[in-house]
C-alpha positions as CSV (number, residue, x, y, z in Angstrom):
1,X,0.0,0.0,0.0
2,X,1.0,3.4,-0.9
3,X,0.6,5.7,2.1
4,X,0.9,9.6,1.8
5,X,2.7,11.8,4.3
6,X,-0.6,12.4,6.1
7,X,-0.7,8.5,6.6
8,X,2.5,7.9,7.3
9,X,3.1,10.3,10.2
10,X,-0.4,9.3,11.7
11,X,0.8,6.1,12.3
12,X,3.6,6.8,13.7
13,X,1.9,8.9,16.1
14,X,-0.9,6.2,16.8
15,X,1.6,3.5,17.4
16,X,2.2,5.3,20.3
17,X,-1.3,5.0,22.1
18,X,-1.0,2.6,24.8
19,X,2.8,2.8,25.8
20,X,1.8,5.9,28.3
21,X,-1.5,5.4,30.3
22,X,-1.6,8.5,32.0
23,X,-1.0,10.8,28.3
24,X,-3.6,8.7,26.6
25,X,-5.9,9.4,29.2
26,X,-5.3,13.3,29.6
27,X,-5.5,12.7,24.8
28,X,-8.7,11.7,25.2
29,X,-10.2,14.1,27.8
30,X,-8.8,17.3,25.7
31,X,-9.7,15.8,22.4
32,X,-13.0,15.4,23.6
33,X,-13.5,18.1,26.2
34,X,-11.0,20.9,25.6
35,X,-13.2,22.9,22.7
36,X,-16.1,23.1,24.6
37,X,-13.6,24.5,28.2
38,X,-12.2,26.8,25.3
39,X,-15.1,27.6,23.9
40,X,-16.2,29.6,27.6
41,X,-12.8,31.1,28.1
42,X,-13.5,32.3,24.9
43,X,-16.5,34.1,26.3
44,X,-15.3,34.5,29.2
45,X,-12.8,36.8,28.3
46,X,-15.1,39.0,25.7
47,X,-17.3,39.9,28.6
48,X,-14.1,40.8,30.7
49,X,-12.3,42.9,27.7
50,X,-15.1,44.0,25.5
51,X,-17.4,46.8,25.4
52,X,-21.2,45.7,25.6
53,X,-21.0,46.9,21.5
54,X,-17.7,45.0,20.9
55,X,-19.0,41.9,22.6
56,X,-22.5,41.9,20.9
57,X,-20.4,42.4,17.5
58,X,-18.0,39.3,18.9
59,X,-21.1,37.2,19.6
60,X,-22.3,37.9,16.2
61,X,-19.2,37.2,14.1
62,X,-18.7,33.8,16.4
63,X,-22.0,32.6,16.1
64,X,-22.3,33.4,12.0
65,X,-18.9,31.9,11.9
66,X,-19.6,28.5,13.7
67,X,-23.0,28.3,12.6
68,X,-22.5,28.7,8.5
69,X,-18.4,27.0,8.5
70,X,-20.2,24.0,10.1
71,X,-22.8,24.0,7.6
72,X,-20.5,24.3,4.6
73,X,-17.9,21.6,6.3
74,X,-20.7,19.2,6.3
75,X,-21.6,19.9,2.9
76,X,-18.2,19.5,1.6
77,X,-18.5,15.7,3.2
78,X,-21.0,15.0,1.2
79,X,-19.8,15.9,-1.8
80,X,-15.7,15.0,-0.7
81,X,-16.0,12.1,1.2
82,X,-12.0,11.7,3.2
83,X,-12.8,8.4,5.7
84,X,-11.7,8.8,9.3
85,X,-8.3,6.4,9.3
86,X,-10.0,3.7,11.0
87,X,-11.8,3.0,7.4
88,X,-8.5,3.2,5.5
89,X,-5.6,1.6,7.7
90,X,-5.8,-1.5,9.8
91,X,-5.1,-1.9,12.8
92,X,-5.6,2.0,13.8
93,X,-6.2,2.0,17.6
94,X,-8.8,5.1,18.6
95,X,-8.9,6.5,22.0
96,X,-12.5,8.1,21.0
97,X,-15.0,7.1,19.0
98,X,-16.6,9.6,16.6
99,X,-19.9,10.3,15.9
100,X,-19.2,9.3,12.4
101,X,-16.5,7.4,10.1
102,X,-17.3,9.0,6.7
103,X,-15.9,12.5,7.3
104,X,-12.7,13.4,8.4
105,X,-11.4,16.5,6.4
106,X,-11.3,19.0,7.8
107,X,-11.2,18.5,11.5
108,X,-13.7,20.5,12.7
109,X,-12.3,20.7,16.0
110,X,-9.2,22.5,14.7
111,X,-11.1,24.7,12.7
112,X,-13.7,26.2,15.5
113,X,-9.9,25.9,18.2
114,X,-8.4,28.2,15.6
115,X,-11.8,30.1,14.7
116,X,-11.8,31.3,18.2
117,X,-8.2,32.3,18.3
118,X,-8.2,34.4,15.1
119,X,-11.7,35.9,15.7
120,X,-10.1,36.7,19.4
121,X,-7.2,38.5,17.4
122,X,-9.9,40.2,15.1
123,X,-11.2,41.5,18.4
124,X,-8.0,43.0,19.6
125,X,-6.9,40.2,22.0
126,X,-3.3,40.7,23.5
127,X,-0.1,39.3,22.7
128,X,-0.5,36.7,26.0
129,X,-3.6,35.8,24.9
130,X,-2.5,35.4,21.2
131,X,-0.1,32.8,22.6
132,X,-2.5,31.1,25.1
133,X,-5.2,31.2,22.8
134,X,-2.7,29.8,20.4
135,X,-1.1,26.6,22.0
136,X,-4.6,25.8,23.1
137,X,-5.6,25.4,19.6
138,X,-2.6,23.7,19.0
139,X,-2.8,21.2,21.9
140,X,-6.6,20.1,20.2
141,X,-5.8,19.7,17.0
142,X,-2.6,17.4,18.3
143,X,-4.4,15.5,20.5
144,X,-7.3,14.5,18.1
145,X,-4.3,12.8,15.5
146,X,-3.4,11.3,18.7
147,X,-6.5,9.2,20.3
148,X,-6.8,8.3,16.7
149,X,-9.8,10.2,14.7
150,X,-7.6,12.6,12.3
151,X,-5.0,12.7,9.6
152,X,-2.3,15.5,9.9
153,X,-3.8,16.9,6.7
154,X,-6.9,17.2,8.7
155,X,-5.7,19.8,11.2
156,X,-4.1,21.9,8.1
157,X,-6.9,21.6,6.8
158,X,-9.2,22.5,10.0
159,X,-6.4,25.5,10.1
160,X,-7.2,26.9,6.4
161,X,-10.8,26.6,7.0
162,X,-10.8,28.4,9.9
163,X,-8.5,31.2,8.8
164,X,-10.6,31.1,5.2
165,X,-14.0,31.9,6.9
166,X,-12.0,34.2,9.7
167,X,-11.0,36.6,6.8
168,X,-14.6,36.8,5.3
169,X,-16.8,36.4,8.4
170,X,-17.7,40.4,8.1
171,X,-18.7,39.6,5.2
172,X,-20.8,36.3,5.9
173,X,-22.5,38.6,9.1
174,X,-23.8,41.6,6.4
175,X,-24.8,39.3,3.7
176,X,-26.0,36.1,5.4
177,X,-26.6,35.6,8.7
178,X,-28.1,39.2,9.5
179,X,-30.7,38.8,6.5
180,X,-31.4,35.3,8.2
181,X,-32.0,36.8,11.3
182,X,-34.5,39.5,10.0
183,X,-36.2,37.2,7.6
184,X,-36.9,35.2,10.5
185,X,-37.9,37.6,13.0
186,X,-40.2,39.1,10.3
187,X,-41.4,35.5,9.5
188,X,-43.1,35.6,13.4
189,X,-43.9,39.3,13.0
């Protein structure tokens, strides 16, 4: 079998699940867990360093951002089917399950880990929190090649997403997710 890069190094890595207990354990609780922790630091500190108009304009650009680069992700799948490596190389040992097998490009938890970190910068975060912010995202999208559910290419991926819809979420908010919103308040009106 021909394996790319991508392949290669993930096995590598997952050969090494099982040989420390204890980091295996502390994989799988941050490749599960971790985004959703992040997630409320992320809000967290809006509400500490924001101004009630720079925070409702954060909220916005988050929620458009999550809400419509999920959407498109998804829809990408469909059409791009990339199998988690459980469906393409035997004898790949997971530390979680996923949801689903069919889709693994891009990871979408390296994409909303980095989402928050650049829409954090967009906002005027500091350098310390740059960096924070930044091996955080970093520390998710290791661990999920780690217990087992992504390619390397995956995480590049996730990262190019992210940045992608980062750069034209002002965009996204005035031409798609605000004329949502008022078509559907009006809808109830």
């Amino acid at each position: 079998m021909n394996l790319s890069w991508s392949q290669k190094l993930f096995l590598r890595i997952n050969a090494e699940i099982g040989k420390r207990i204890w980091l295996d354990k502390i994989m799988k609780l941050v490749a599960h867990w971790l985004i959703y922790l992040y997630f409320f630091i992320v809000l967290v500190w809006g509400v500490i360093v924001l101004t009630p108009v720079e925070l409702k304009l954060f909220i916005k650009l988050l929620l458009t951002v999550v809400a419509l680069s999920n959407i498109i992700v998804w829809l990408l799948a469909v059409v791009w089917r990339h199998p988690r490596p459980i469906e393409e190389l035997p004898n790949v040992k997971e530390i979680v399950l996923p949801l689903q097998t069919f889709r693994s490009f891009p990871s979408i938890h390296t994409m909303m880990s980095f989402t928050f970190l650049f829409l954090t910068i967009l906002s005027g975060i500091g350098i310390l929190g740059i960096i924070i912010f930044f091996i955080i995202s970093v520390i998710i999208a290791t661990a999920r090649v780690y217990v087992g559910v992504h390619y390397p290419r995956d995480i590049i991926g996730g990262i190019f997403f992210a940045l992608f819809f980062s750069v034209i979420v002002f965009w996204l908010l005035e031409n798609v997710s605000q004329p949502v919103y008022v078509w559907f308040i009006n809808l109830f009106n």
